[in-house]
C-alpha positions in Angstrom: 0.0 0.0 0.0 3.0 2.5 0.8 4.4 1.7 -2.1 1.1 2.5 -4.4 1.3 5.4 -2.4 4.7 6.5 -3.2 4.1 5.5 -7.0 0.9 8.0 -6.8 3.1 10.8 -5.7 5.7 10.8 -8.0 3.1 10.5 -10.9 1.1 13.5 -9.6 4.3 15.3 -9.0 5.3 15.1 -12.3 1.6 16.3 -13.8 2.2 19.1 -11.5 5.6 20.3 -13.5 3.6 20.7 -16.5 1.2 23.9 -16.0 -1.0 22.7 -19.0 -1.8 19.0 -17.8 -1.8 20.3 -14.3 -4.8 22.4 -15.2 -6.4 19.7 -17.2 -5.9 17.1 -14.3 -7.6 19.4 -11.9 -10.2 20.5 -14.2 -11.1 16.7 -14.9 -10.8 15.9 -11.0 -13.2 19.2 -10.0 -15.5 18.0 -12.6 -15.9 14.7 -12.1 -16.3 14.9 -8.3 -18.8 17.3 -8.4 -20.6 15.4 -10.6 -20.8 12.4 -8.3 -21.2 14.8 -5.3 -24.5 16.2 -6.9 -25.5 12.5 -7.7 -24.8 11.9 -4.0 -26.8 15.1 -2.9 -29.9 13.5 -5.1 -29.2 10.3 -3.8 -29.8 11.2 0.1 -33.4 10.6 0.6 -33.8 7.6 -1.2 -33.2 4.3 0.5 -29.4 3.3 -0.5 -25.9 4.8 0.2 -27.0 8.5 -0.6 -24.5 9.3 1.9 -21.4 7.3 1.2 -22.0 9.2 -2.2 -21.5 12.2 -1.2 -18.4 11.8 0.9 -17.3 9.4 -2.0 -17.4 13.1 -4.2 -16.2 15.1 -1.6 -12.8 12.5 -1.2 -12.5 12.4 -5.3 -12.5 17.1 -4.6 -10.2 16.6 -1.3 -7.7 14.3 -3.6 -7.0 17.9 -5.3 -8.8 20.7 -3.2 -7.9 21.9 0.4 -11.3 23.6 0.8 -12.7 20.3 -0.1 -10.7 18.0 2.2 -11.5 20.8 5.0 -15.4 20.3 4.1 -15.1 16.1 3.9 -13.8 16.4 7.6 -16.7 18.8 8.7 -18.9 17.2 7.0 -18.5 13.5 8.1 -17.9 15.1 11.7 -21.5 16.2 11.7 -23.0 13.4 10.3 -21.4 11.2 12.8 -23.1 13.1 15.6 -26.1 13.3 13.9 -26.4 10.0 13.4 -25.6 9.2 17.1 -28.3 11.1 18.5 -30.7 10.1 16.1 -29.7 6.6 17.2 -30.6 7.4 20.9 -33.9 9.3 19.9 -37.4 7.7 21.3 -39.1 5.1 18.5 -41.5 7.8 18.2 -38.8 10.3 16.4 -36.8 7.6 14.9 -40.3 6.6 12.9 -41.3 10.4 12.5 -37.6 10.3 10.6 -38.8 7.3 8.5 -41.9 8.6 7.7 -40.4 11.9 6.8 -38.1 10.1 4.2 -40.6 8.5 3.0 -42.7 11.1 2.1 -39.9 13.0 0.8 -39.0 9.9 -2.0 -43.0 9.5 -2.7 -43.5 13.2 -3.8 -40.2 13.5 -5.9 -41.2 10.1 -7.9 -44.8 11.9 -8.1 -42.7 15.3 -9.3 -40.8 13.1 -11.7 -43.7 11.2 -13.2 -42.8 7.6 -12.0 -46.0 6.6 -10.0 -48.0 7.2 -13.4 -45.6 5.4 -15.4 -45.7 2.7 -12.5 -49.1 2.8 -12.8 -49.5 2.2 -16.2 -47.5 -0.9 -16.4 -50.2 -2.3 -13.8 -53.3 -1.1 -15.5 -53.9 1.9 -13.0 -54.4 5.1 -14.2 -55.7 7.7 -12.0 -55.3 11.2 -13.0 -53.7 12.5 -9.4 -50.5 9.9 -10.6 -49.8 12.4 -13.1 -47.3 15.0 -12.0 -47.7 18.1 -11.9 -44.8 19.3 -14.0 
């Protein structure tokens, strides 16, 4: 593992003596981890590693950003407490959590027109399955 490590360095090290493909590397690295950090932004309501996503596109940023790696630390520092209270919260806010998600991924597959697509493959078609946009 050092020794991948080591190999990485000198690689980016020599990227970073050419001001033109230094630009480009960064440019490519910005991009493509804010593209998987907005996937994991989307990503956070719905059942599934929303989460992970998000820090997965904020490490790809911190590989080449210090505001990025400063933000990755924050960030997973706060949703490490959150997660421990929410963990020692009654069943009664724990569910009102659940429910809340819930709801949340039910309207944005209404917003997106999935229930009436859904619906049509079963042979239900109610006119409130439409959405609105």
């Amino acid at each position: 593992m050092r020794r991948l490590k080591q190999r990485w360095l000198r690689w980016r090290r020599r990227i970073e003596t050419r001001p033109s493909l230094n630009l480009t590397y960064r440019l490519t690295v910005g991009t493509f981890g804010t593209l998987v950090l907005l996937a994991g932004v989307v990503a956070i309501p719905y059942p599934g590693p929303g989460w992970l996503i998000v820090f997965a596109g904020l490490g790809i940023l911190a590989s080449e950003f210090a505001w990025a790696h400063r933000l990755l630390h924050f960030a997973r520092g706060r949703y490490d407490r959150f997660m421990h209270w929410f963990g020692q919260q009654s069943l009664v806010v724990r569910g009102a959590g659940a429910l809340t998600t819930g709801a949340i991924v039910v309207m944005t597959l209404w917003l997106l027109g999935t229930l009436s697509l859904a619906g049509g493959w079963i042979g239900v078609d109610y006119s409130w399955l439409d959405s609105p946009l």
